[in-house]
VEXKE-864280 format. One record per residue (C-alpha): residue in one letter; residue number from 1; x, y, z. Coordinates in steps of 0.1 Angstrom, whole numbers, plus 2048, in hexadecimal, padded with zeros to 3 digits. Each point is the difference from the previous one (the first is absolute). Layout:
(site A NUM (X Y Z))
...
REM end
This chain:
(site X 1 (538 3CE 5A9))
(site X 2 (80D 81B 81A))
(site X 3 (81A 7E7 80B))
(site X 4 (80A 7F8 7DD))
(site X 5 (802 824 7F7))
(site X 6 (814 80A 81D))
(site X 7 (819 7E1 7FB))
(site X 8 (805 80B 7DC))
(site X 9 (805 825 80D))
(site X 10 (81D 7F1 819))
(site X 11 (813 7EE 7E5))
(site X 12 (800 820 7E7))
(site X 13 (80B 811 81E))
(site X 14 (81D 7E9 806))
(site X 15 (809 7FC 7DA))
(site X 16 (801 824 800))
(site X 17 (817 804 81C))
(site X 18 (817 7E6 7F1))
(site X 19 (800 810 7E2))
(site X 20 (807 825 80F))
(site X 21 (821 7EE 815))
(site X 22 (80C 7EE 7E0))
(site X 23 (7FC 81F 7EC))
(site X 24 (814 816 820))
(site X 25 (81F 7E3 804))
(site X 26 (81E 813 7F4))
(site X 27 (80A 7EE 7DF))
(site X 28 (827 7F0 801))
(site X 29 (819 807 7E9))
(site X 30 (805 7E8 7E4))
(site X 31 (815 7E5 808))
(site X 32 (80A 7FC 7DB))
(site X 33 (813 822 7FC))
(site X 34 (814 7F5 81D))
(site X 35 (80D 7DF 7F5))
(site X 36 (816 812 7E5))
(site X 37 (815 815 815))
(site X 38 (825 7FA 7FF))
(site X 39 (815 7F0 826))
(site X 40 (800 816 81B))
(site X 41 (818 81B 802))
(site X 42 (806 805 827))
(site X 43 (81B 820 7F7))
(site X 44 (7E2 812 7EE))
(site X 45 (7E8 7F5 81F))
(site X 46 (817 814 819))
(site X 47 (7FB 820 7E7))
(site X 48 (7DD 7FD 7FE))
(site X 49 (7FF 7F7 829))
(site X 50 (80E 824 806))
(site X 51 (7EB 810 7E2))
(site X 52 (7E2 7F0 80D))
(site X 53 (805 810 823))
(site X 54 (7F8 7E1 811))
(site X 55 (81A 7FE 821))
(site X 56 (7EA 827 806))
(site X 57 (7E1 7EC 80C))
(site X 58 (80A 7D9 807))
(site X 59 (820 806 816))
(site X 60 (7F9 806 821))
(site X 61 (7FB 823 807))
(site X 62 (820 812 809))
(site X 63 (814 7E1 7F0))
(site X 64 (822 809 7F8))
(site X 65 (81F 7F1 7E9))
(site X 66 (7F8 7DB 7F7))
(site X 67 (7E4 802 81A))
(site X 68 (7ED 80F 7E0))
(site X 69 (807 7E2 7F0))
(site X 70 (7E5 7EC 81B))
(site X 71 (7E1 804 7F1))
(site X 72 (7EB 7FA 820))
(site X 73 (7E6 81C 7F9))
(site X 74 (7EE 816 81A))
(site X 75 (7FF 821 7F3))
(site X 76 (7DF 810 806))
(site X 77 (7F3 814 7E3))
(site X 78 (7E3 819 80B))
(site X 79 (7E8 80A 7EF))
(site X 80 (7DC 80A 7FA))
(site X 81 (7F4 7E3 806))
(site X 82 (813 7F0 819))
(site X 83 (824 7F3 806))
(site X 84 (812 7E8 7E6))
(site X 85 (81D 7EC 80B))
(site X 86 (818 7F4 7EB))
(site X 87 (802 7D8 800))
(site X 88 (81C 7E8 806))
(site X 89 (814 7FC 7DB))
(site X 90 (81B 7EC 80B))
(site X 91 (806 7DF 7F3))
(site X 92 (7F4 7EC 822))
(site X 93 (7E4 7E8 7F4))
(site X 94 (7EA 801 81C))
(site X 95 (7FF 828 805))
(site X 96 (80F 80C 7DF))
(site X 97 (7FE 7FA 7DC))
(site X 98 (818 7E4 801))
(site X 99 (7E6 7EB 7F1))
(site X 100 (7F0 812 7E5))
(site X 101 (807 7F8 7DB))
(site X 102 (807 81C 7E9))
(site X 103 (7DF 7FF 7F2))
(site X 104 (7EC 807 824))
(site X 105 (81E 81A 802))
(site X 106 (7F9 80F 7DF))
(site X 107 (7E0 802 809))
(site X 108 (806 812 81D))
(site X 109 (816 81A 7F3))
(site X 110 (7EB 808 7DD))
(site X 111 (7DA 7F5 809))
(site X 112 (7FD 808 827))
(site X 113 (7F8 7DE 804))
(site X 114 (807 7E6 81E))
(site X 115 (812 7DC 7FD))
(site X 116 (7D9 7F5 809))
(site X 117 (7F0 817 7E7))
(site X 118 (7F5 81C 81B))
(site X 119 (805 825 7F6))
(site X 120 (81C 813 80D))
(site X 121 (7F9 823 80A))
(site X 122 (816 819 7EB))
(site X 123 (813 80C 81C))
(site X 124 (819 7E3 7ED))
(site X 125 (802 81A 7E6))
(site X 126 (7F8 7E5 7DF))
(site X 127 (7F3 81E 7F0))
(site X 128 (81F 808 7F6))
(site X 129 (80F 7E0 800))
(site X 130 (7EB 7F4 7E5))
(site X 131 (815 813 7E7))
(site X 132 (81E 7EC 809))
(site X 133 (80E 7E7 7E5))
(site X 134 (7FA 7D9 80D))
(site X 135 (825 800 7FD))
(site X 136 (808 817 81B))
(site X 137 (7E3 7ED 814))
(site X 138 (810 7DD 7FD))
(site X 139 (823 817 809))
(site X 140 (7F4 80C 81F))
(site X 141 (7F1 7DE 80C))
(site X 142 (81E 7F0 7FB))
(site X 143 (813 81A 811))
(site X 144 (7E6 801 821))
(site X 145 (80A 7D6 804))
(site X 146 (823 80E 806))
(site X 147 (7FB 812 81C))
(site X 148 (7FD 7F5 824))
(site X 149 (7E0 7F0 80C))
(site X 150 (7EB 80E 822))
(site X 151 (7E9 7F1 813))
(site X 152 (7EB 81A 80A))
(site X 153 (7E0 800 7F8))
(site X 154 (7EC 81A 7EE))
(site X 155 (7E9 81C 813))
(site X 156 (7DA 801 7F2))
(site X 157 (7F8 81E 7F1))
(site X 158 (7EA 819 815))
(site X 159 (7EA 80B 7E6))
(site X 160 (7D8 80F 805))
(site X 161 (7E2 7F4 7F4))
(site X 162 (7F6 7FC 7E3))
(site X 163 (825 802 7F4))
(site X 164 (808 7E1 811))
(site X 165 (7EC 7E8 7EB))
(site X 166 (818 7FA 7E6))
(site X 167 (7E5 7FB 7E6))
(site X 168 (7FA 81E 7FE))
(site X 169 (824 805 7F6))
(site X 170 (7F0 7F6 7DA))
(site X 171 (7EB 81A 7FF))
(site X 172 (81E 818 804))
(site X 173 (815 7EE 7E7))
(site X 174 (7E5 802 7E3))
(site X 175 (7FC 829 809))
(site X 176 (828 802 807))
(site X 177 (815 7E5 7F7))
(site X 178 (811 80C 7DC))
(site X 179 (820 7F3 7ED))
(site X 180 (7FF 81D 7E9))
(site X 181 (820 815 802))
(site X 182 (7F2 820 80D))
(site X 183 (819 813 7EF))
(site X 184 (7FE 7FF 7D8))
(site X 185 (81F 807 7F1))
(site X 186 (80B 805 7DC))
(site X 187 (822 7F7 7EF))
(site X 188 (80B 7FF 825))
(site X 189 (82A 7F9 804))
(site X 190 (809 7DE 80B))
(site X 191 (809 810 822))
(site X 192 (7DE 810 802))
(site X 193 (7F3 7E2 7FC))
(site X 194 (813 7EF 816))
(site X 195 (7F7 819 81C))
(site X 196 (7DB 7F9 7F4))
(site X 197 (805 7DD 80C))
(site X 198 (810 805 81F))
(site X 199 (7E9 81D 808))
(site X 200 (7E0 7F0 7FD))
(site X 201 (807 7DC 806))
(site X 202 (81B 7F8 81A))
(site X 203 (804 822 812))
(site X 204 (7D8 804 801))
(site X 205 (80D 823 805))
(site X 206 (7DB 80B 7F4))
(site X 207 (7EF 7EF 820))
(site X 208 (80C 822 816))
(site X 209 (808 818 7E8))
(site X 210 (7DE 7FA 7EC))
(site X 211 (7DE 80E 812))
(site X 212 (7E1 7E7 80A))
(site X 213 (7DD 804 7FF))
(site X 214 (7EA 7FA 81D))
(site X 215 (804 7D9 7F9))
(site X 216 (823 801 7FF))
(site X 217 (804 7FC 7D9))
(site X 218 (818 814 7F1))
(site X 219 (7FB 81C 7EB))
(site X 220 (812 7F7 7E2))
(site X 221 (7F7 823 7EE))
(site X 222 (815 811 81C))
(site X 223 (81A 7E8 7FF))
(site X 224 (823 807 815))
(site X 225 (7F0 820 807))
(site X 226 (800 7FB 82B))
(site X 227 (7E6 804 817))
(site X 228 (7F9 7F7 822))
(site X 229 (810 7E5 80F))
(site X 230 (7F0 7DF 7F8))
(site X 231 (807 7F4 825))
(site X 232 (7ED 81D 80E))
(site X 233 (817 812 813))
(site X 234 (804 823 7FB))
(site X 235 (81A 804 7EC))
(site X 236 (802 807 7D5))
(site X 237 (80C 7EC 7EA))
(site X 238 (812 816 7E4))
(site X 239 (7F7 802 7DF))
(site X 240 (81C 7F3 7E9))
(site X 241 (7F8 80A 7DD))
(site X 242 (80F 816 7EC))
(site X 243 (7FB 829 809))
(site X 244 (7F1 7F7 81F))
(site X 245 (80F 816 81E))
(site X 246 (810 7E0 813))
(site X 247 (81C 7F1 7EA))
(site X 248 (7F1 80C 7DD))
(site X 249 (822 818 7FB))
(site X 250 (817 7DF 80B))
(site X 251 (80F 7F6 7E1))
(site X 252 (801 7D8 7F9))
(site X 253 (824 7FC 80E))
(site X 254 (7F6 811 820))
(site X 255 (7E1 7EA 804))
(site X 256 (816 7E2 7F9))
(site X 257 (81A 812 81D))
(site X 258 (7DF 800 819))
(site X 259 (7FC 7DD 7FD))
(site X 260 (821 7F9 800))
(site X 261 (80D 814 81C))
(site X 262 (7E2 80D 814))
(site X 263 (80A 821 7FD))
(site X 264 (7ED 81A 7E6))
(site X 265 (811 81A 7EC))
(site X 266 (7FF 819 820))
(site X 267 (812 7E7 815))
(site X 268 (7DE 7FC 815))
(site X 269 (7FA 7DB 806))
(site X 270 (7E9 7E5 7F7))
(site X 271 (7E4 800 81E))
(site X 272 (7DF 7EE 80A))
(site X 273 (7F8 7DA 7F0))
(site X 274 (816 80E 7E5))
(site X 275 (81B 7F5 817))
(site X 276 (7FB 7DA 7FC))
(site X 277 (7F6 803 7D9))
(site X 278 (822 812 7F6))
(site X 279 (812 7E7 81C))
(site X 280 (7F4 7E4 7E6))
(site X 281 (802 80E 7DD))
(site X 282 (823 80F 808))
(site X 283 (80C 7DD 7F9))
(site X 284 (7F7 800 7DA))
(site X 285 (817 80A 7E5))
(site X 286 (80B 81E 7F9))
(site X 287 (7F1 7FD 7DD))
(site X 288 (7DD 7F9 811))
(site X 289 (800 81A 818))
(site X 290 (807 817 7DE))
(site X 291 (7E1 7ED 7EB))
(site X 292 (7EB 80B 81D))
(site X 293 (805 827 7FE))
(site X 294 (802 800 7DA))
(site X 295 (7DB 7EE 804))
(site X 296 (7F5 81C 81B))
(site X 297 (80E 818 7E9))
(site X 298 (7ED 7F4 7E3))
(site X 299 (7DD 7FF 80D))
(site X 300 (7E9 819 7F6))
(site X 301 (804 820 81B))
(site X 302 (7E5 808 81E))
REM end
């Protein structure tokens, strides 16, 4: 009977722990609201490359001219928790993404999940992406097969226990992981709106200017507002809402200048890991650049 009752004990057990990984696997997107969306625009996938900021962490650091076009990877992203590096993107099919379909890609980009179903950590910042329209997604893809392939393989992340068992990753997405648009807007302006999208979906500009909690979530009731730099160095990252002592006097043409130029209304320059984000989304229109200070402008003031 004590055998019996122990053996029944060891199955529960084992249905239970099934039941607890089933219930933790990061759910996909649904293939069905993908099916519908029109060819792939490779023009549009260049825009949404530079928006997206994606040459900043998968070109090799220091990369320069079409160099930032090699998706290689390596950049090491510190943190908290340990040191992220950015993998190989580039279309080779043995160390890139050369293989992937669009829907592990999607997947990738708006779940945090892996081609193999593994969580991604969120230093791929999917947070944000998930607010990007499947359209720009299939873009981007398209645009990424374009560019040139490298063999290099990609460096394992350094990350500390417990942080580096990724299911534990599904615990933070059910506390963190939110589509919402963190800013609510009313009878917004089609450029406000505009700049909402780029904002909070390609630009993830939220990821550094947005402060985390202990667990790295970010504190969407302070959002844009700065705080201390996410990668743990010493330095602050500024607040950029409306009335805030940083750029909350900049009007939205001289934000749009910033991005466009690097240089503020003072003439000081752009500086820090700002450096490499203005580099990128200097290269979107003019009209874009505009969207996103009218959207800055608009949000409610810190």
């Amino acid at each position: 009977m004590k055998r019996i009752t122990i053996g029944v004990l060891i199955v529960a057990a084992l249905f239970m722990g099934a039941a607890f990984v089933v219930a933790l696997t990061p759910p996909k997107l649904d293939p069905d609201d993908l099916r519908n969306i029109a060819g792939a625009n490779v023009q549009n996938g260049e825009k949404v490359f530079w928006a997206s900021g994606c040459a900043g962490c998968h070109a090799a650091p220091g990369a320069t001219g079409d160099d930032r076009l090699v998706l290689a990877g390596g950049l090491g992203l510190d943190s908290h928790y340990g040191t992220f590096h950015a993998p190989n993107i580039s279309p080779d099919k043995e160390h890139g993404i050369g293989d992937w379909s669009f829907y592990e890609f999607a997947n990738a980009m708006k779940k945090g999940i892996g081609r193999h179903g593994e969580n991604l950590y969120p230093s791929l910042p999917y947070t944000s992406y998930v607010r990007m329209n499947n359209q720009d997604i299939r873009d981007l893809h398209a645009f990424l097969m374009t560019l040139p392939e490298s063999s290099a393989p990609s460096k394992p992340h350094d990350i500390t226990f417990p942080f580096n068992i990724r299911l534990s990753v599904s615990f933070w997405k059910l506390l963190y992981f939110d589509s919402e648009s963190p800013a609510q807007l009313e009878n917004a302006a089609p450029d406000v709106l505009r700049g909402q999208y780029l904002v909070e979906g390609p630009a993830h500009c939220g990821e550094c200017h947005t402060p985390r909690n202990l667990f790295g979530g970010l504190k969407y009731d302070h959002w844009l507002e700065g705080g201390p730099n996410p990668e743990g160095g010493d330095g602050i990252v500024p607040d950029i809402t409306p009335g805030s002592g940083d750029i909350g006097d900049w009007t939205a043409s001289e934000i749009a200048d910033y991005l466009e130029t690097g240089f503020t209304p003072d003439y000081d320059t752009v500086g820090g890991s700002m450096v490499e984000v203005q580099k990128n989304i200097s290269h979107l229109s003019r009209a874009d650049l505009e969207a996103i200070g009218a959207y800055l402008k608009a949000i409610p003031a810190n």
